[in-house]
C-alpha positions in Angstrom: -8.0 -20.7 -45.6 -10.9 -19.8 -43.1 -10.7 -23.5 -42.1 -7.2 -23.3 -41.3 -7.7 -20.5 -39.8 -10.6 -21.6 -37.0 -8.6 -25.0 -36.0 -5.6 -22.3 -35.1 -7.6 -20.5 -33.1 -9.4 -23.2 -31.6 -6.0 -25.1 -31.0 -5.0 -21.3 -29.3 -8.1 -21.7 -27.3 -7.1 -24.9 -26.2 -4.1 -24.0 -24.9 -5.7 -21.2 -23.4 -7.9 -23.4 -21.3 -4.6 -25.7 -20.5 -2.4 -23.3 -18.9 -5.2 -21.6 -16.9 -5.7 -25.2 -14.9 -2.0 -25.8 -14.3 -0.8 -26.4 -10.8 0.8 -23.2 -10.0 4.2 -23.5 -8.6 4.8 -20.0 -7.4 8.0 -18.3 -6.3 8.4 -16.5 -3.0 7.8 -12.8 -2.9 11.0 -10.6 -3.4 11.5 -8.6 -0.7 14.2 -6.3 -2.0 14.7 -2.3 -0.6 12.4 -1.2 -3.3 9.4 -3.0 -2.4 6.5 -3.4 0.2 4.7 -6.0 1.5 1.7 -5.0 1.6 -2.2 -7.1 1.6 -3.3 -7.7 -1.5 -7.6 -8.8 -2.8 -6.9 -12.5 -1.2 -6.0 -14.3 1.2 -2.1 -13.2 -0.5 0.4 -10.7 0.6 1.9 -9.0 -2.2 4.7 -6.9 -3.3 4.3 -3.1 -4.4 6.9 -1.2 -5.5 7.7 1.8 -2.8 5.4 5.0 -3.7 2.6 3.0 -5.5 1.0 1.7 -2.4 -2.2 3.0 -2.1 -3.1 1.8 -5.7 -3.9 -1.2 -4.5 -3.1 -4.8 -6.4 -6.8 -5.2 -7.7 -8.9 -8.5 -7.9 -7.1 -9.8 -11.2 -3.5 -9.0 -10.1 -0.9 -11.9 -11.2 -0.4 -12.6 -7.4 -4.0 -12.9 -6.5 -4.9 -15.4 -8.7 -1.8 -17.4 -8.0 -2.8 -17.5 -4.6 -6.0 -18.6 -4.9 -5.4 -21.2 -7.5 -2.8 -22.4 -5.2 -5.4 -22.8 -2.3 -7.6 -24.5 -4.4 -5.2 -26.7 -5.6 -4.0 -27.9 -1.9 -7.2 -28.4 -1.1 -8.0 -30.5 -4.1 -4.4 -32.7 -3.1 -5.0 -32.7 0.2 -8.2 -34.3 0.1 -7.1 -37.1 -2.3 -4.4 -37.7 0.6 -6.8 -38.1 3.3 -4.8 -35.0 4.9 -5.9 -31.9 6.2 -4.4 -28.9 4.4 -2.5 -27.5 6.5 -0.9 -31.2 7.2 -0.2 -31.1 3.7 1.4 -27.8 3.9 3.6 -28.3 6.8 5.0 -31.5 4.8 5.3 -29.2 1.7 7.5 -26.6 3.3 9.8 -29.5 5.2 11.0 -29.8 1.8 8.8 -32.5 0.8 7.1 -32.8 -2.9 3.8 -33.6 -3.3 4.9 -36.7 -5.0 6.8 -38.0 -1.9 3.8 -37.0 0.6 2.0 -39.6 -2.0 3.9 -42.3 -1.7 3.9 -41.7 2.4 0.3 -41.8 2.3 0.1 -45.2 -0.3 -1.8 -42.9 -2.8 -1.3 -43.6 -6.8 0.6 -40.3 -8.1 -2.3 -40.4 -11.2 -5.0 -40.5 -8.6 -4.0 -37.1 -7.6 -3.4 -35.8 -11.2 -6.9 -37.2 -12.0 -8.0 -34.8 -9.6 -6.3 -31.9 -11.1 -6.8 -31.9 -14.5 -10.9 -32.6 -13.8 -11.9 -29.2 -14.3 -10.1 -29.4 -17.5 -11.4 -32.4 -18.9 -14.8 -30.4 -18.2 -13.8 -27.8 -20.6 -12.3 -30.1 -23.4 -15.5 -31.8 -23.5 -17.4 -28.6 -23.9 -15.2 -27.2 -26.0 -15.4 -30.6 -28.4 -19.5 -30.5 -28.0 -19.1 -26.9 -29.3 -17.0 -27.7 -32.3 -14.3 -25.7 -31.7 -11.9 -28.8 -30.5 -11.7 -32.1 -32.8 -11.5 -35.2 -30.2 -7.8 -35.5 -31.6 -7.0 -32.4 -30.2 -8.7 -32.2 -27.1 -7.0 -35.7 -26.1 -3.7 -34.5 -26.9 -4.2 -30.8 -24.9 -5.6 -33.4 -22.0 -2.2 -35.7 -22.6 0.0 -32.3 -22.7 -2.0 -31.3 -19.2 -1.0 -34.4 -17.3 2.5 -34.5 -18.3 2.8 -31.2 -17.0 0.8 -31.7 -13.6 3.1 -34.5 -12.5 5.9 -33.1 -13.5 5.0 -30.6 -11.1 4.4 -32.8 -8.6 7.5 -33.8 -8.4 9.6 -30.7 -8.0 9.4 -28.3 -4.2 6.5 -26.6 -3.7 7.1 -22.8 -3.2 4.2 -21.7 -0.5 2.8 -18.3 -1.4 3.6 -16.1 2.2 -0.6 -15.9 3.6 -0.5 -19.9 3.0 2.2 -20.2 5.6 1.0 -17.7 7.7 -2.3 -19.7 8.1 -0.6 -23.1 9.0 1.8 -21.6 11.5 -2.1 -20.2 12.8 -3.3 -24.1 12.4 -5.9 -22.3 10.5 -7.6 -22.8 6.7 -6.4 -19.9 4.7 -10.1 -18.9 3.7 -10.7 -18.8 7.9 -7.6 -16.6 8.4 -8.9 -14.4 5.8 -12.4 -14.0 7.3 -10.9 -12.9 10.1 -9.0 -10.1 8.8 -12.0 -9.3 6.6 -14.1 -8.9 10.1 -11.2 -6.0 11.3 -8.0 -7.9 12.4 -4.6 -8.2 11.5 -2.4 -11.4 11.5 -1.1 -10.1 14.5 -4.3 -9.7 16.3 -5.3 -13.5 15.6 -2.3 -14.8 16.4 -2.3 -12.8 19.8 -5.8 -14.6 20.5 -4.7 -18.1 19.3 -1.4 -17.8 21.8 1.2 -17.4 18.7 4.1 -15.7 18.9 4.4 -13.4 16.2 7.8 -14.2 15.5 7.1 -17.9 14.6 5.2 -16.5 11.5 7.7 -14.0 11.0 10.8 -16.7 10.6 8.5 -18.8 8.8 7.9 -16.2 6.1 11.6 -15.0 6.2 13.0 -18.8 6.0 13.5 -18.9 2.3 15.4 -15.4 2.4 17.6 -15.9 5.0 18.3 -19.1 3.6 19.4 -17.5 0.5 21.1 -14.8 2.0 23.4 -17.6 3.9 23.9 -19.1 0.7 25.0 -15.9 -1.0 27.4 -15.0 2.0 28.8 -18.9 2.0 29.8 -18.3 -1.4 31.3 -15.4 -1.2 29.2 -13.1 -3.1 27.7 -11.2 0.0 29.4 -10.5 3.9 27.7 -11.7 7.1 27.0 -7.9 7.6 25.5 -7.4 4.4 23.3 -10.8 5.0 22.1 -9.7 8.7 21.4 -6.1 7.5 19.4 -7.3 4.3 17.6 -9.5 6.7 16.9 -7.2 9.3 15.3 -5.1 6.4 12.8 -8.1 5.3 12.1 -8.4 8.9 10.6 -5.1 9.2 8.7 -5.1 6.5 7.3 -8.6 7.4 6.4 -7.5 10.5 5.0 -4.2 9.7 2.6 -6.0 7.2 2.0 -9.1 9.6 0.4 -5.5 12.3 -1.4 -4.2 9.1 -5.5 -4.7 8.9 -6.9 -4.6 5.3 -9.4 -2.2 4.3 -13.3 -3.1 4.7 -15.3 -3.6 1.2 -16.0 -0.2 1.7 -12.7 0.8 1.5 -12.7 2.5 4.7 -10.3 0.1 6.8 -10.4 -0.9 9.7 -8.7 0.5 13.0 -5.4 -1.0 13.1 -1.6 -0.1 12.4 -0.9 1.6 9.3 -3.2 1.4 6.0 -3.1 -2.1 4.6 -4.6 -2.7 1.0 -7.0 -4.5 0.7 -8.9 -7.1 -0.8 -12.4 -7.1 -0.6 -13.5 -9.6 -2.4 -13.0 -13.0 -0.4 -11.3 -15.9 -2.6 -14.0 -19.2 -2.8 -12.9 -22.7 -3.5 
């Protein structure tokens, strides 16, 4: 019974350690009337629900680590590519999967999901070394892993909002944060790079609006409804676009309004 009992939990941890590695495939932020955008421990923009703002999202919030894994795991594609990052994710939001920027580029589909799954491999191993995975089941966990990754790389890639803000910047997302970690907003950098603000607005807002044009086309919302839903976003997006994020103090920075913050900056 005990035996029994350790292969379940060691098959549990397995699968722990599988669906912390997976390519995260995130949704854009809702941006309905009962939400702000707002600067979350990054480089992410999150969403916190009206009246809760100055809590703050904290290091481990969902969207955090979503957006950091994301980076990471753009970086790790874009490099088997031979692509810059923010190449890859202008092709990314053009509609493109990573699959199809692959076969562009003449690079194997595997080559790319060898990269990925790496770390994991790393943690079977260590895991098998420690007893607590049979080879058996770390090879089918690995198996299960790869299935999943290229499945993934074959569907749209849904960019989380401060990773589109940096590549309408033609910046690396870890450089736009430093940045706003030194005292400036998006805004402000933008402003010095010769970027009209709006382009990173309508980049952010594209998704919405096209779903709200979708909505109105079938008949479920009116053009009014759609332009005054979008004017909403709009404001939002732009009050958070003027917002600076606190110092690791927590003192902020002068600047618009009282962004939260994150002060811990994301690594690779």
């Amino acid at each position: 019974m005990k035996r029994r009992l350790v292969v379940l939990l060691a098959t549990l941890l397995g699968i722990g350690l599988l669906t912390g590695s997976q390519l995260v495939m995130a949704q854009s932020p809702d941006t309905s009337p009962n939400t702000l955008m707002t600067w979350g421990p990054g480089p992410q923009f999150v969403n916190v629900p009206m009246g809760q703002q100055r809590h703050g999202a904290g290091p481990n919030h969902p969207e955090a680590n979503q957006t950091r894994h994301q980076w990471r795991e753009i970086q790790t594609i874009a490099d088997v590519l031979n692509m810059s990052a923010q190449d890859l994710v202008a092709a990314l939001r053009s509609g493109k999967t990573v699959a199809d920027v692959a076969q562009e580029q003449g690079i194997d589909l595997a080559t790319i999901v060898d990269a990925l799954v790496a770390p994991k491999v790393e943690r079977l191993n260590r895991a098998v070394e420690a007893g607590r995975l049979t080879e058996q089941q770390a090879d089918a966990l690995l198996a299960l892993a790869r299935v999943r990754v290229e499945d993934r790389l074959h569907r749209p890639f849904s960019l989380h909002p401060f990773i589109i803000a940096a590549q309408v910047l033609g910046m690396d997302a870890l450089d736009l944060w430093s940045e706003l970690q030194a005292g400036k907003s998006v805004a402000q950098v933008a402003d010095e790079k010769g970027i009209p603000l709006d382009d990173i607005v309508n980049a952010l807002l594209e998704p919405k609006s096209e779903r709200l044009n979708q909505l109105v086309s079938e008949g479920r919302l009116t053009q009014e409804q759609a332009g005054t839903l979008l004017a909403m976003a709009r404001e939002r997006v732009e009050d958070m676009l003027t917002r600076v994020p606190r110092s690791p103090q927590g003192k902020g920075h002068p600047g618009r309004g009282r962004g939260q913050c994150g002060n811990q900056p994301i690594t690779p």
